[in-house]
C-alpha positions as CSV (number, residue, x, y, z in Angstrom):
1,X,0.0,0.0,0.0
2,X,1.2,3.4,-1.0
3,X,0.7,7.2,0.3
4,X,-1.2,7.2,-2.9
5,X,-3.7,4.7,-2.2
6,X,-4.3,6.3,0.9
7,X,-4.4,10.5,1.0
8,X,-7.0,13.2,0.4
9,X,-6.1,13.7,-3.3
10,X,-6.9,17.6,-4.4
11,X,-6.9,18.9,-0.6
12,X,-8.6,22.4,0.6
13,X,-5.9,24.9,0.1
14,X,-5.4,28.2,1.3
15,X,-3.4,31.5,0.4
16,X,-1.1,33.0,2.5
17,X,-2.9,36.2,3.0
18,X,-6.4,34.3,3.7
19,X,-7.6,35.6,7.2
20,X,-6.8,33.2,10.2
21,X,-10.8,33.8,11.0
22,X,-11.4,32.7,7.3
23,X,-9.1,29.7,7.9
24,X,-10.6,29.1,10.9
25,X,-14.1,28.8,9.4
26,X,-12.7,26.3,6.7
27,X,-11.0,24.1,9.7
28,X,-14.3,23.7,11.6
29,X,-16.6,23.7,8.1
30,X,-15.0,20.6,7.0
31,X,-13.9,19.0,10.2
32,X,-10.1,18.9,9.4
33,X,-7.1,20.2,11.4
34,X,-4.9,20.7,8.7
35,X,-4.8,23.2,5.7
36,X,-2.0,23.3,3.1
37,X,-0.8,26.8,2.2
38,X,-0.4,27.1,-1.7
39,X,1.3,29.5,-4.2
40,X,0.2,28.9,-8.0
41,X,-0.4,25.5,-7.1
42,X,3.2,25.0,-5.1
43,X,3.4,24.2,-1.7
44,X,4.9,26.9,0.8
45,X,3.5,26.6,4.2
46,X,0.7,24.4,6.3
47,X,-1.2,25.7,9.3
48,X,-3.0,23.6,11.9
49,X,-6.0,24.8,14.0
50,X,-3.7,24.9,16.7
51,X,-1.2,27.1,15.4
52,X,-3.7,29.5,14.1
53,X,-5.7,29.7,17.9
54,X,-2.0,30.5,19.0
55,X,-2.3,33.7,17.3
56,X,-5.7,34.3,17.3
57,X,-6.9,36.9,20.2
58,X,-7.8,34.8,23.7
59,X,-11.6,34.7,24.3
60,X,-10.7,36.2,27.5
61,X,-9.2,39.7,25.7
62,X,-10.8,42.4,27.3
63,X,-11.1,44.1,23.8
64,X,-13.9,45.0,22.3
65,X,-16.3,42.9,19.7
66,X,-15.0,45.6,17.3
67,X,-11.4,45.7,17.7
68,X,-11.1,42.0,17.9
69,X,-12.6,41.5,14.6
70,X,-10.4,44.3,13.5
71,X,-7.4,42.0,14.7
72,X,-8.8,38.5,13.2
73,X,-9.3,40.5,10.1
74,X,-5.7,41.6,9.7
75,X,-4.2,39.1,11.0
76,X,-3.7,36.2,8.5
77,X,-2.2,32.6,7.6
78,X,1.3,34.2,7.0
79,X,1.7,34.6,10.8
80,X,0.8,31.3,11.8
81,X,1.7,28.8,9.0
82,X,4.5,26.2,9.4
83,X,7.3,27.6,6.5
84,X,8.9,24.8,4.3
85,X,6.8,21.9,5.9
86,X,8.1,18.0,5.7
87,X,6.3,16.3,2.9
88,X,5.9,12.8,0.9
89,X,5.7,11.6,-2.2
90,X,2.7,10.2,-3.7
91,X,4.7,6.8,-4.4
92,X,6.2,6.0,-0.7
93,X,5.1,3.4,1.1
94,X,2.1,4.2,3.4
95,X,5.1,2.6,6.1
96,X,7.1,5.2,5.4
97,X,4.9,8.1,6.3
98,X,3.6,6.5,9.4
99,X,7.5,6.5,10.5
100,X,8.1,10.0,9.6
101,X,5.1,10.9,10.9
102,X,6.4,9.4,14.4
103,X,9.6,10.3,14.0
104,X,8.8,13.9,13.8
105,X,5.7,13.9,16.3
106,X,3.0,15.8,12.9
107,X,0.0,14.9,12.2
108,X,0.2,15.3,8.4
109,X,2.0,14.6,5.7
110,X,1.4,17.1,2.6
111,X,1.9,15.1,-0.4
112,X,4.4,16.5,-3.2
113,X,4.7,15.5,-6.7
114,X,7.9,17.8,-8.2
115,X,6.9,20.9,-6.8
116,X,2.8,20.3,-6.9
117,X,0.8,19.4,-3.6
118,X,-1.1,16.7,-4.7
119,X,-2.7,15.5,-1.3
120,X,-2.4,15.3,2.1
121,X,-2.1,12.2,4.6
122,X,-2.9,12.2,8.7
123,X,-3.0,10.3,11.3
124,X,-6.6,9.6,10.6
125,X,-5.8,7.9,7.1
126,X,-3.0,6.0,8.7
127,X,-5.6,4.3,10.8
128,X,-7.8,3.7,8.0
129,X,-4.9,2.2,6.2
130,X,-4.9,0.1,8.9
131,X,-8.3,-1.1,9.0
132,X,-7.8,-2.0,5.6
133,X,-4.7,-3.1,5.6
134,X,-6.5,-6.4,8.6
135,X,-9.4,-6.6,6.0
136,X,-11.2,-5.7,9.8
137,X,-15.0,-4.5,7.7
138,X,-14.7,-8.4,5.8
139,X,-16.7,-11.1,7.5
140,X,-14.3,-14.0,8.6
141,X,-12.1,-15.2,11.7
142,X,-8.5,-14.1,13.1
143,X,-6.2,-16.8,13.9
144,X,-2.5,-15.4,15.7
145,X,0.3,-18.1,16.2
146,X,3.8,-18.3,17.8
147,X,6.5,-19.2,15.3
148,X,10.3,-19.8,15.3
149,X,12.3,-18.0,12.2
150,X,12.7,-21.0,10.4
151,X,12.6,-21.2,6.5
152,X,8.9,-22.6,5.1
153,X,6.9,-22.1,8.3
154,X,4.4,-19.7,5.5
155,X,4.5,-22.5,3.2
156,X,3.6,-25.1,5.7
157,X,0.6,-23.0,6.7
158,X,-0.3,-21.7,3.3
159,X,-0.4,-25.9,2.4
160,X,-3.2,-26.5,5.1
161,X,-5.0,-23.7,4.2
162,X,-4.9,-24.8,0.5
163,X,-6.2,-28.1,1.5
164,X,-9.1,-26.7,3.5
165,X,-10.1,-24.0,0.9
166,X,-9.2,-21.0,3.1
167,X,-8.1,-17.8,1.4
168,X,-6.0,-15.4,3.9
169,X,-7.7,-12.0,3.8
170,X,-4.6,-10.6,5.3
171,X,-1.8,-11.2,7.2
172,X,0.4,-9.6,9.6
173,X,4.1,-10.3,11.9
174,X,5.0,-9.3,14.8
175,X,8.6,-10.2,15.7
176,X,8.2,-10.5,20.0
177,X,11.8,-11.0,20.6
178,X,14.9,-12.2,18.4
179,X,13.9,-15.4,16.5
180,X,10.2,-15.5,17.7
181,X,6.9,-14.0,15.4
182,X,3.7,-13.3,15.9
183,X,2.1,-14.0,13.0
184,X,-1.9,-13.3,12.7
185,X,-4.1,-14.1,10.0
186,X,-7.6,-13.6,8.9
187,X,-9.0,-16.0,7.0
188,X,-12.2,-16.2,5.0
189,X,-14.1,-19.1,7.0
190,X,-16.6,-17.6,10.2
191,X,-15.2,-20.6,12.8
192,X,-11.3,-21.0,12.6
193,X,-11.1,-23.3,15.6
194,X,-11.0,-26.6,13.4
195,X,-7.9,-25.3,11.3
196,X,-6.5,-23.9,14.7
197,X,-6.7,-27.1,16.5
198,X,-4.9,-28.7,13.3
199,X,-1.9,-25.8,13.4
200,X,-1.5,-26.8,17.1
201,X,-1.1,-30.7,16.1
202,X,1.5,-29.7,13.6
203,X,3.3,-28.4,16.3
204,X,2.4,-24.5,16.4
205,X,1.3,-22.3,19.9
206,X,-2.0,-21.0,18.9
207,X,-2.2,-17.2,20.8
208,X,-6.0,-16.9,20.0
209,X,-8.8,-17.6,17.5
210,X,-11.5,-15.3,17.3
């Protein structure tokens, strides 16, 4: 899976001389923390609803209705947007922005293409990624075993599942300490116990079936 596959392709884009009131109305409008700041199409700058309530007058101001919408109205996106943020490519694995992405401690990714935004990826899309990534909205069961790091332990499996007519929706490992995997698997039949209870006679630790 790739950032492609996963971001909000064409994103809502501002300017940087859009009001942060204005940008503020777009964040909460759409439900989205994030706005990429454009220039003829190129990326310069992204803002976040928090950085623009960092700038924007505190609720408990003692000014005036007037003045502070004479402040939110000159004061705009320029002030508050992150300059020369990190981005991604539209081809990198979806891995690869999750690391960056917790590496750096953002919530977004703004995807680049040459010098054209051509998305945007968050948290929240990681998670989805996720979802999909487990098949977790298929119907079907979720086996996890304990395996050594031995060459054909996938094969042996895969030739049991074969036999019983069991596709793998997805599969995932987990390496729990040097030489020892989790591996879990969902699988396309309802009831897994019967295939579980036939992995444990071939001598492999079921974790759970579910």
């Amino acid at each position: 899976m790739f950032v492609h596959d996963c971001m909000t392709a064409n994103p809502i884009t501002i300017s940087k001389d859009t009001p942060i009131f204005e940008a503020l109305e777009i964040i909460q409008k759409h439900k989205i923390r994030h706005l990429p700041v454009t220039r003829d199409g190129k990326l310069i700058g992204l803002v976040t609803e928090r950085g623009l309530l960092k700038v924007s007058p505190s609720p408990a101001s003692t000014l005036s209705v007037y003045e502070l919408n004479y402040i939110l109205a000159k004061v705009t996106v320029a002030e508050a947007m992150i300059k020369n943020p990190i981005t991604i490519s539209p081809n990198a694995p979806i891995e690869e922005a999750a690391l960056i992405m917790r590496e750096h401690k953002i919530g977004c990714l703004p995807v680049v293409e040459g010098d054209k935004l051509v998305g945007i990826i968050t948290q929240t899309d990681m998670v989805e990624a996720l979802v999909n990534l487990f098949g977790l909205r298929r119907a079907g069961s979720r086996v996890v075993l304990e395996v050594s790091d031995r060459v054909g332990v996938l094969a042996e499996i895969t030739s049991l599942l074969k036999e019983k007519g069991v596709s793998i929706r997805s599969l995932a490992t987990f390496e729990r300490e040097p030489g020892l995997y989790e591996l879990t698997f969902r699988l396309s039949v309802p009831d897994a116990r019967g295939l579980a209870a036939e992995l444990e006679q071939m001598g492999y630790k079921v974790i759970s079936v579910s």
